[in-house]
C-alpha positions in Angstrom: -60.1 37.9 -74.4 -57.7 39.8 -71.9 -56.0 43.0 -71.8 -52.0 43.5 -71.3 -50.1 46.3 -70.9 -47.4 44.1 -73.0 -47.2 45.9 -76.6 -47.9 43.4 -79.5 -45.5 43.6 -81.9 -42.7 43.7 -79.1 -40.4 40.8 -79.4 -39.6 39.4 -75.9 -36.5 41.3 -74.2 -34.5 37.9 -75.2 -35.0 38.6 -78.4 -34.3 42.3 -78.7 -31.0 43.8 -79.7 -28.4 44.6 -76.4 -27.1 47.7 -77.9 -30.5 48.6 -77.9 -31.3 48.1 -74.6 -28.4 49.6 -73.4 -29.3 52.8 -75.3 -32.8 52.5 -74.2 -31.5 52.9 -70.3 -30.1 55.9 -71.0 -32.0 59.3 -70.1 -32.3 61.2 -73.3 -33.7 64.9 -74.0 -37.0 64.7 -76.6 -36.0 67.2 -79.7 -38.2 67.4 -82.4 -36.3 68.6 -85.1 -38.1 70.7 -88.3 -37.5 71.8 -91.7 -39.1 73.2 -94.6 -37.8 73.5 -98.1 -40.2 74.8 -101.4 -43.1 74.8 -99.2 -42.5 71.2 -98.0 -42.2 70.6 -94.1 -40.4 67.9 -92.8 -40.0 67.0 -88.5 -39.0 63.9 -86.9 -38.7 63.3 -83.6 -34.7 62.9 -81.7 -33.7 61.8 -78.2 -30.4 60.4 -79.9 -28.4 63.7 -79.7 -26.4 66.2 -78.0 -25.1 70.0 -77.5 -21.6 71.0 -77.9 -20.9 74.0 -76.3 -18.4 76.7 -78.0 -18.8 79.6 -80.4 -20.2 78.6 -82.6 -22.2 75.7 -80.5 -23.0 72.5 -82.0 -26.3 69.7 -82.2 -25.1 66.3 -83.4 -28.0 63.9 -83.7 -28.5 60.2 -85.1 -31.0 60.7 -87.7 -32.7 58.2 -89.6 -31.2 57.7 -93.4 -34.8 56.9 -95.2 -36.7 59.6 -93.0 -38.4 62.8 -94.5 -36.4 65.0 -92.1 -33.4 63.9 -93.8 -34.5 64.3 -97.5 -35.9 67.6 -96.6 -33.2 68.9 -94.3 -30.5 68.1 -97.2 -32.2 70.4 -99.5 -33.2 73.4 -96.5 -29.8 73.0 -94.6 -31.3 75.1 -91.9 -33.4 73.3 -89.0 -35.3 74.1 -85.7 -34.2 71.8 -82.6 -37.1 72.2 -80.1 -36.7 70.7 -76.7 -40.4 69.1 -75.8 -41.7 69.5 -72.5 -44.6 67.7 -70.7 -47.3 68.9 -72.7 -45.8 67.5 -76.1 -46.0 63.8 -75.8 -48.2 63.0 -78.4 -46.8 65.9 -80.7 -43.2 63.4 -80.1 -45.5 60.6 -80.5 -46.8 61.8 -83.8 -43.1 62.6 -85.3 -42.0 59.4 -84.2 -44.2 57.8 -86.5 -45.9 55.7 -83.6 -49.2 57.5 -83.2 -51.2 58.5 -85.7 -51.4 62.0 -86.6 -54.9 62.7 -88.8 -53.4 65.2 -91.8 -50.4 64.5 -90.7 -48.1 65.8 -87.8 -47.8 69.2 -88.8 -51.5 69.9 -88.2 -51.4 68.9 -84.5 -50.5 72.7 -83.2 -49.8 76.2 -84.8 -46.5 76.6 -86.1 -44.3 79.8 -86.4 -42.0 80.1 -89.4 -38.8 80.8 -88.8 -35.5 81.6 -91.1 -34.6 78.1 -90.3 -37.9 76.2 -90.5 -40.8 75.5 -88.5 -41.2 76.2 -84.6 -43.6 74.9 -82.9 -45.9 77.4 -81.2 -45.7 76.6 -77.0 -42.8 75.0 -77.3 -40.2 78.1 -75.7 -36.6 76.4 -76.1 -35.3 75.5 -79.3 -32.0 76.5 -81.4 -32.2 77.6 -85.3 -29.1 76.0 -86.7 -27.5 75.5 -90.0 -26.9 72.1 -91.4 -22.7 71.5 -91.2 -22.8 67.5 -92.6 -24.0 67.7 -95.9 -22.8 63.9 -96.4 -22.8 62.8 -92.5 -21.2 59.3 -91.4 -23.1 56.5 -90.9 -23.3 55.7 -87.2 -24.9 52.5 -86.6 -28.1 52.4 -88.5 -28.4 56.2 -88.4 -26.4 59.3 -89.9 -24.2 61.6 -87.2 -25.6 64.8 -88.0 -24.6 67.7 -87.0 -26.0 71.2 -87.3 -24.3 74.8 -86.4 -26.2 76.9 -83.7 -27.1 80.2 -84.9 -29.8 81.0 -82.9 -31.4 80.4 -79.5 -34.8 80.5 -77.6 -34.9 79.6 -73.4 -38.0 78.7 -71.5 -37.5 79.5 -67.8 -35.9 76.8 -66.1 -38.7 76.1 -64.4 -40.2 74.4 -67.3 -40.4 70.7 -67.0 -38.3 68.9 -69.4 -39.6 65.9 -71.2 -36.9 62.8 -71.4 -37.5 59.4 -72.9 -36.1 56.0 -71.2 -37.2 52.3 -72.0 -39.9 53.2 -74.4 -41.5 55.7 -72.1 -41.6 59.3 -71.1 -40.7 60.8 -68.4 -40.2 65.3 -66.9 -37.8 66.4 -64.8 
């Protein structure tokens, strides 16, 4: 038996969607967006998105249709953006749904509640917003959502920013 660094399940860049590896060169930020609603917390983890700047300032993200985030966020229509840094990769891992998170990814680190759902304790930037899409467009495979910035929390910029490109992290 050998060992690969391939990944298993991976069908062979041939095979795999161009769209998707076109997306997959691009450089994107790692959010983790949180909810909570009725004592039910709800995260999943976003690179597809982006910050509109103006008063009030925007994040629109592709969010998965069938994901708990979405159910949950629907209901809250509040959520915390976080932007992960270095130390957060298996916290992004775990609301990705491609590591495994024992209890679930919620009891990984400590968590601060906040009017607009769960922020994640060591993690300094992150926005509350407000959800604006209550019935969001489908884009692709996902839903363009977009939530109102009402709140915001800066790290120094000397924090190293975690980014995600062809299945793999990287900081600036």
């Amino acid at each position: 038996m050998t060992i690969h660094g391939d990944h298993p399940f991976l069908p062979s860049e041939s095979e795999r969607s161009p769209v998707r590896r076109l997306r997959g060169r691009l450089a994107s930020p790692v959010g983790l967006w949180t909810t909570a609603y009725d004592g039910k917390r709800a995260g999943l983890t976003v690179a597809s998105m982006i910050v509109a700047d103006g008063d009030p300032g925007y994040v629109v993200g592709l969010i998965d249709p069938d994901s708990d985030l979405w159910e949950t966020l629907q209901q809250a229509r509040t959520a915390v953006v976080a932007l992960l840094g270095e130390p957060h990769r298996q916290l992004a891992d775990a609301f990705g749904y491609v590591a495994p998170a024992p209890g679930g990814p919620f009891k990984m680190i400590d968590w601060t509640d906040t009017e607009w759902g769960p922020a994640p304790v060591g993690v300094e930037t992150w926005a509350g917003c407000t959800l604006v899409t209550p019935d969001p467009p489908e884009v692709g495979w996902a839903l363009q959502v977009q939530l109102e910035i009402a709140h915001v929390e800066l790290s120094p910029d000397e924090t190293p920013a975690l980014v995600h490109r062809r299945g793999r992290y990287y900081t600036l």
